[in-house]
N, C-alpha and C positions, 0 to 999 in steps of 0.2 A: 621247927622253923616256920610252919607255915601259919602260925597262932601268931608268931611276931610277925610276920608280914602283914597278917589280919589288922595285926593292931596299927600298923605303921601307915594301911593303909587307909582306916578310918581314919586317923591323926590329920591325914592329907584330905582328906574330903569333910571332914570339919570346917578344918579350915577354908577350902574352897564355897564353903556353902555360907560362912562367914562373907567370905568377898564378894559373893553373889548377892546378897542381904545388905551388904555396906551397897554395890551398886544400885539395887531398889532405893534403899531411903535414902541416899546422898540424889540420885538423880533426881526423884521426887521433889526435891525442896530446891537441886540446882543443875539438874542438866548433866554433871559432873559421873564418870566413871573413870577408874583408873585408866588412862589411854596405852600406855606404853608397856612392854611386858617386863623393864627390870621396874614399873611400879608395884607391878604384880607380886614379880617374885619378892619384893619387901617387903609389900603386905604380907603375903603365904611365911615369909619366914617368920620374922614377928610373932607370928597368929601360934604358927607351929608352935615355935619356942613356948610362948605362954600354955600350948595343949598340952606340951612335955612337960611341964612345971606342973600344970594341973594334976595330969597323973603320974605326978613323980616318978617320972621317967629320965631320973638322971644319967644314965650311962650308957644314951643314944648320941652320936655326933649329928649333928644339923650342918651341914655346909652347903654356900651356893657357889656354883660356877666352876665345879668339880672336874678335875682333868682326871679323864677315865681311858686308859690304854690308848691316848693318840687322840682323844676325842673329850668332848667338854658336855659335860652335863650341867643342866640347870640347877638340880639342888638332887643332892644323896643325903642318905639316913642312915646309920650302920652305928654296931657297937665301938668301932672302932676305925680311924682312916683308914682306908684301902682295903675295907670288909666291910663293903657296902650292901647295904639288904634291898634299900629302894631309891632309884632313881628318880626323878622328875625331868619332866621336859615342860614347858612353857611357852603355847605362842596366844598372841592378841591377835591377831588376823596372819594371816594366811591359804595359802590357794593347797588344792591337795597334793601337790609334787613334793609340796615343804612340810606337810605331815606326817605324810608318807615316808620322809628323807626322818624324822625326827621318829618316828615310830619305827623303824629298820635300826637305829641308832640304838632306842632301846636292846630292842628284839638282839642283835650282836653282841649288847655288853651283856644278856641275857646267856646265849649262848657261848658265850664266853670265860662263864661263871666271873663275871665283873661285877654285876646284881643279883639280887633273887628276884625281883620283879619290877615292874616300871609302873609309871603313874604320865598317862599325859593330857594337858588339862587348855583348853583354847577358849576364846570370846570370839565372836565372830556375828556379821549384822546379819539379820535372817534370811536379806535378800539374796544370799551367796547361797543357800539353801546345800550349807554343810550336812546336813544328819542325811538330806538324798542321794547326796554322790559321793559320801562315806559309807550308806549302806550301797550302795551299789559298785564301789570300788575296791572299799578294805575288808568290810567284815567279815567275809568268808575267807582272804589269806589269813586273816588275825583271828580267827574261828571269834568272833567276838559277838556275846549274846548282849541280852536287853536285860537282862538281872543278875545282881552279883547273886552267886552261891555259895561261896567263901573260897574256892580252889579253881576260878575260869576266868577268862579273859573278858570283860565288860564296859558296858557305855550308859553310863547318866546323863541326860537332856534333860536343860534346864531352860526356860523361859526370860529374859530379862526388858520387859516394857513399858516403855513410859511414854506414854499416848502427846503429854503437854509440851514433849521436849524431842517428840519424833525417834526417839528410842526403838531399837526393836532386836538386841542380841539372843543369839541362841549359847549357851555356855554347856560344854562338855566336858566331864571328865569319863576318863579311860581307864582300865587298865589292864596289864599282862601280865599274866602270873604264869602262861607256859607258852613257849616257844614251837 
């Protein structure tokens, strides 16, 4: 199982590194990033889809807006409805109360054996200076390092700036693979 989560999880972070890459060269030429987070998540799915195509990965479900035991997920990944492997959460901005509530969300359906692991993926402007008061607020509840290993809870920081257009995002992805 934890080879298909590996896999499920690079899937996700292709993708995200895609949307991070359309934000550089779209903003470059117009100022322009996806603002709102169901733009995101239609990017992310799109992208997904075509990654699953790519490696013929037909007998994964993609779905967004996943009702999960009383509660709504952004996008799940599983062989099958309601045998869900990986979760996503998605916000555009956000203060840490709402990450926090969004990472607990996981961590539950986690706990719950709802998922096997979560994925949570934000934009945010640098002046909010998310990666300081996430490492000084969550990453020791969410044991969460600086480098994936293949079986630990981790954070990629990402850069997104465009000097001509007063850009200046910090873009993270997450994820929890134990509770």
């Amino acid at each position: 199982m934890e080879f298909e989560i590996n896999k499920w999880v690079n899937i996700i972070k292709e993708a995200w590194f895609d949307l991070i890459y359309d934000y550089r060269k779209f903003g470059e030429r117009s100022g322009y990033g996806h603002m709102r987070e169901e733009d995101i998540r239609c990017f992310l799915f799109c992208k997904i889809m075509d990654l699953l195509k790519l490696h013929d990965e037909f007998l994964i479900n993609l779905h967004a807006q996943v009702p999960i035991g009383g509660a709504t997920v952004d996008m799940a990944l599983g062989p099958e409805e309601d045998k869900w492997e990986l979760g996503v959460e998605i916000k555009r901005t956000g203060g840490i109360q709402t990450i926090k509530k969004d990472l607990e969300k996981l961590r539950n359906f986690m706990k719950n054996k709802k998922i096997e692991a979560g994925v949570f993926l934000t934009i945010a402007q640098h002046s909010v200076n998310l990666k300081d008061k996430l490492q000084s607020d969550i990453y020791a509840e969410y044991k969460l390092e600086e480098k994936d290993a293949g079986n630990n809870n981790f954070t990629e920081w990402h850069c997104i700036k465009i000097d001509e257009y007063d850009v200046d995002w910090d873009a993270l992805f997450l994820v929890l693979r134990k509770v």
